[in-house]
LODRENSE-341355 format. One record per residue: x, y, z of N, C-alpha, C, O, CB in turn. Coordinates in steps of 0.2 Angstrom, whole numbers, plus 5000, padded with zeros to 4 digits. Each point is the difference from the previous one (the first is absolute). Glycine has a CB too. Layout:
BEGIN
XYZXYZXYZXYZXYZ ...
This chain:
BEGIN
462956734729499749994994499250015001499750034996501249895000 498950045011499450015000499850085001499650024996500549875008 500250144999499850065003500250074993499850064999500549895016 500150014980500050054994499349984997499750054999501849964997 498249945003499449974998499550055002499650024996500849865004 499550135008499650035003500050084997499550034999500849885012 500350104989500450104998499449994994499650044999502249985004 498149934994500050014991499149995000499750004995501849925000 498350065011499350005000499749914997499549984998500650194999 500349825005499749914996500249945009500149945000500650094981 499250025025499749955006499649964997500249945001499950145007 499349914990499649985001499949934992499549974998499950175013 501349874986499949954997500249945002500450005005499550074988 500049895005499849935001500849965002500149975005498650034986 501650025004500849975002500450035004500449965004499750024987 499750115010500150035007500049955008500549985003498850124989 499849885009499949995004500249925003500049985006499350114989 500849874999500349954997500950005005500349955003498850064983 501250055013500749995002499950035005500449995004500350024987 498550045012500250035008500149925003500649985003498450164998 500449824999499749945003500849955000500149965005498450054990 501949994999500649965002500550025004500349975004499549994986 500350105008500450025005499950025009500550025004499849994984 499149985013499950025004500149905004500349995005499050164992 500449794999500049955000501149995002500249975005498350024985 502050035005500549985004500250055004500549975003499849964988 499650125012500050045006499849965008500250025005499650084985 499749865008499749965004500549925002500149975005498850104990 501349924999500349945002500650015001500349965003499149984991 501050115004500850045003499950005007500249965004500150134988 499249955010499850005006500049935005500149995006499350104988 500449895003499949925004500449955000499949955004499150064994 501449994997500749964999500350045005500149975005500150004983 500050105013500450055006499749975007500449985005499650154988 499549865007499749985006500149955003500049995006499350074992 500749884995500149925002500750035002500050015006499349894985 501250115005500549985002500350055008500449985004499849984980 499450105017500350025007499749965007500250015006499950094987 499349865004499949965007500249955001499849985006499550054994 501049934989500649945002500750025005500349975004499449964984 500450145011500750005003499750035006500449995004500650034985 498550015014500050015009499949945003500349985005499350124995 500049864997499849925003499750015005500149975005500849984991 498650125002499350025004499449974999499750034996500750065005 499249855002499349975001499650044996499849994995500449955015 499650124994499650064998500150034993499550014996500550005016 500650014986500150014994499949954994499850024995500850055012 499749854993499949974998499449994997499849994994501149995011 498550015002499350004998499850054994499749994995500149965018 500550094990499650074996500249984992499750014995500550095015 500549884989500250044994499749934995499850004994501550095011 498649854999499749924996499450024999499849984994500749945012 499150115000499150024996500050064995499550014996499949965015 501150064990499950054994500349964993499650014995500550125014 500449844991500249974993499549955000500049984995501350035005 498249965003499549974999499550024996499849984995500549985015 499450134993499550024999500250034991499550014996500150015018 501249974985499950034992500249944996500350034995499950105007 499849794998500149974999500649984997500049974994499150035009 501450035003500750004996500549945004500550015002499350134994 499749785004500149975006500849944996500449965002497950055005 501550014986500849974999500550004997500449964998499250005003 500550155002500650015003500549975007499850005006499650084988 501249905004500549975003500150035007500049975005500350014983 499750095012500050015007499349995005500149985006500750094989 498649945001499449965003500049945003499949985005499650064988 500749945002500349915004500550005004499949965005499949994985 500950095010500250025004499750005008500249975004500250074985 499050015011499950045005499649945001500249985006499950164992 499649845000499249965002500549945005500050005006498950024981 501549945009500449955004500350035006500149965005500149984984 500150125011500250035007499550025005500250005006500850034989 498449995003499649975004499849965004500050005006499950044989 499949905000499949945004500449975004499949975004499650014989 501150045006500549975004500050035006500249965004500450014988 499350105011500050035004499549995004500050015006500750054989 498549935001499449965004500549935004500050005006498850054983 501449915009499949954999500549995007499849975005499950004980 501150085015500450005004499450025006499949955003501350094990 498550025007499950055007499449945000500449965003499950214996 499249805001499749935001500549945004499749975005499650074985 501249945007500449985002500250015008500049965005500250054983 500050065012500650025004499350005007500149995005501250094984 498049955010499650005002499849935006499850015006500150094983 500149845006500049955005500549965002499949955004499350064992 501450035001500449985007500150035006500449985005500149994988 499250085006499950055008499749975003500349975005499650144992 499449875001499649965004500249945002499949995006499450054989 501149915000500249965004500650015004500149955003499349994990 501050105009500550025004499550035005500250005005500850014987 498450015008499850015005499649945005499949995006500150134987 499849865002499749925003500449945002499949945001499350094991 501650025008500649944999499849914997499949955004500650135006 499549934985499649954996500850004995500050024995498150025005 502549935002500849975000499649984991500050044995500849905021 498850004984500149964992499850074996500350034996499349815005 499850185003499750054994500450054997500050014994499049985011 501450065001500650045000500449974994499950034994500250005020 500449904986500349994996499749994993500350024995500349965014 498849994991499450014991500250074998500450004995498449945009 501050114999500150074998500650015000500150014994499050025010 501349985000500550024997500649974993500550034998499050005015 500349904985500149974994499750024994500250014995500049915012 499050094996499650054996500150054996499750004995499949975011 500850084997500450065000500549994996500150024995499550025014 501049924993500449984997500050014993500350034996499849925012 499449984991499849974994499950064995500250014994499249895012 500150144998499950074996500350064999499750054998499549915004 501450035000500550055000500449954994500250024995499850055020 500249864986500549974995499750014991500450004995499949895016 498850114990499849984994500150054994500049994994499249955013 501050134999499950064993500750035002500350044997498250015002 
């Protein structure tokens, strides 16, 4: 439709420009749902990040899969933090702290 508009010499009117700008608006947010949802299902840190700041940057923060994605974020910060001071303390063999952490993890593997 747009581009018969264009054929017809009426680009540059105002409702034209009006439907370029929307649709290029839900071309962007297809985009970013595709993206939320391929980084909820790899359950890639890096991808996740990406696809949260970009649903951030067009503020499409309360789509479901946004929320989605954002909460599997944190949880995988929260795990790899986790899992990070139990190394240490398995390396410090530090027994109570080992078991803190590893309840820790539990906990956060039971919650979601």
């Amino acid at each position: 439709l747009i581009a018969t508009a264009e054929d017809l010499g009426l680009g540059s009117e105002e409702i034209v420009k009006t439907a370029k700008m929307l649709l290029k608006e839900c071309k962007q947010e297809e985009d970013c749902v595709n993206a939320l949802r391929e980084a909820i299902d790899s359950k890639d840190m890096a991808m996740l990040a990406a696809a949260v700041a970009n649903a951030q940057e067009l503020g499409l923060t309360s789509l479901s899969e946004f929320k989605t994605a954002r909460a599997l974020l944190e949880r995988m910060k929260e795990e790899e933090k986790l899992v990070a001071q139990l190394e240490d303390a398995i390396s410090a063999r530090d027994e109570p702290l080992m078991r803190e952490r590893c309840q820790a993890l539990v906990d956060l593997g039971s919650a979601n």
